[in-house]
Each structure stands twice: as C-alpha cells, then as structure tokens.
N, C-alpha and C positions, 0 to 999 in steps of 0.2 A: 793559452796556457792550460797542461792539463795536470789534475791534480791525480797524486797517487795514493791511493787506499791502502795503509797498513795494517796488517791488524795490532793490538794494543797487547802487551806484554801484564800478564797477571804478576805480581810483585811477592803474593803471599796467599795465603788463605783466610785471612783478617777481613772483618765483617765492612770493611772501608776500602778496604783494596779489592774484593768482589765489586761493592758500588760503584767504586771508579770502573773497573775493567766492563761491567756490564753497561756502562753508560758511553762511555769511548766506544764498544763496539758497536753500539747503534747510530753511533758518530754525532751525540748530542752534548753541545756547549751548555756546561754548567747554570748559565744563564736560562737557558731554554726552560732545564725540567725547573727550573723554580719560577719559571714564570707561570708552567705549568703547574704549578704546586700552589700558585695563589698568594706567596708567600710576600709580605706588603715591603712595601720600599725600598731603602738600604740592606734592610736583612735579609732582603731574599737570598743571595749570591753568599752572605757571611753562614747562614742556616747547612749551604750546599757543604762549605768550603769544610766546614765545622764535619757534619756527615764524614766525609771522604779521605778526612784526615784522624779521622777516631775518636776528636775531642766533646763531639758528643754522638747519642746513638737516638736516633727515629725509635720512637714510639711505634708501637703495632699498626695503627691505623695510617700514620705518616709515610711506614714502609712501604704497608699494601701500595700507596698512593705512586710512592717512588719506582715499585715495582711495574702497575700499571704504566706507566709512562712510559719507563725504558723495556716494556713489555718481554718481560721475565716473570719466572715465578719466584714467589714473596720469600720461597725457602731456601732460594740460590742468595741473597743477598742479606739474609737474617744471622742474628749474630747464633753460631752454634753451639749446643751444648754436646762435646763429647762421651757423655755419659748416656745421651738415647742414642737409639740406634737407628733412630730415622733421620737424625741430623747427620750419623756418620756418611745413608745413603746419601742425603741432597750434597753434603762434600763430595763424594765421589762421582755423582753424577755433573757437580758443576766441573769439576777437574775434566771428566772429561770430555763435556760438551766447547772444553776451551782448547782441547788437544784436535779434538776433533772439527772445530772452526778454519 
C-alpha cells in the first residue's frame, strides 16, 4: 500500500490554526510533539488538543519548545499583535511560505 502525502490546508491566520498547519506539514501526530514536550500522563494529548483549538495559548518558553519540534520559527506560530510591524512581516512571510510549499 502506498501512502499519499497532501499537503494540509491553513484554515485561517489564528495562532492555533498556524500550530496545526505547521505541525500536519511536518506530518507529526499530536501525540508525538507532546511526548516530545515531556508533558506527563493523560494530559499530554489534552495540553496539544487544548493549544490547536485556541482554548489555551503556550507560554513563551512552551512555544519556543513547540516550535523547536515542529522546526519552525517561534514567530510563524506566535500569537500576533497587529499593531507591530514585525508581527505584520512574520504574517506575511508565514502566508507565504504556505503558498509557496
């Protein structure tokens, strides 16, 4: 059987729906980066779920950590403030590193 590689569709520009799409394109199961994350027991998988769904948001140090894994940089998946203008680049640069995949 052979398996086929799509790529993942970005849903939005929301700091959860980057985490998902960056972690789909590296084709890593939820499971994985929390196990790479350390993260103990049952809540490993509820911490991920939690992230990717918006209901909570990674602390600075959590994200770097999230980042490193899905080996991205920390400012493609950070939640953005429109008001600097370097967050507006790392938007447009994630936009179009996903056009561009």
């Amino acid at each position: 059987m052979r398996l086929i590689y799509t790529k993942p569709k970005l849903r939005d520009l929301a700091q959860e729906s980057r985490i998902v799409f960056a972690r789909q394109f590296r084709r890593l199961p939820q499971d994985g980066v929390s196990e790479k994350l350390g993260l103990p027991g049952e809540s490993k998988r509820i911490n991920m779920v939690k992230y990717e769904k918006g209901e909570s948001t990674p602390k600075e140090d959590r994200l770097i950590e999230i980042a490193n894994i899905i080996k991205t940089n920390p400012k493609s998946i950070a939640k953005y403030d429109f008001e600097n203008f370097l967050d507006i680049v790392y938007n447009g640069q994630f936009i179009s590193m996903t056009i561009s995949s």
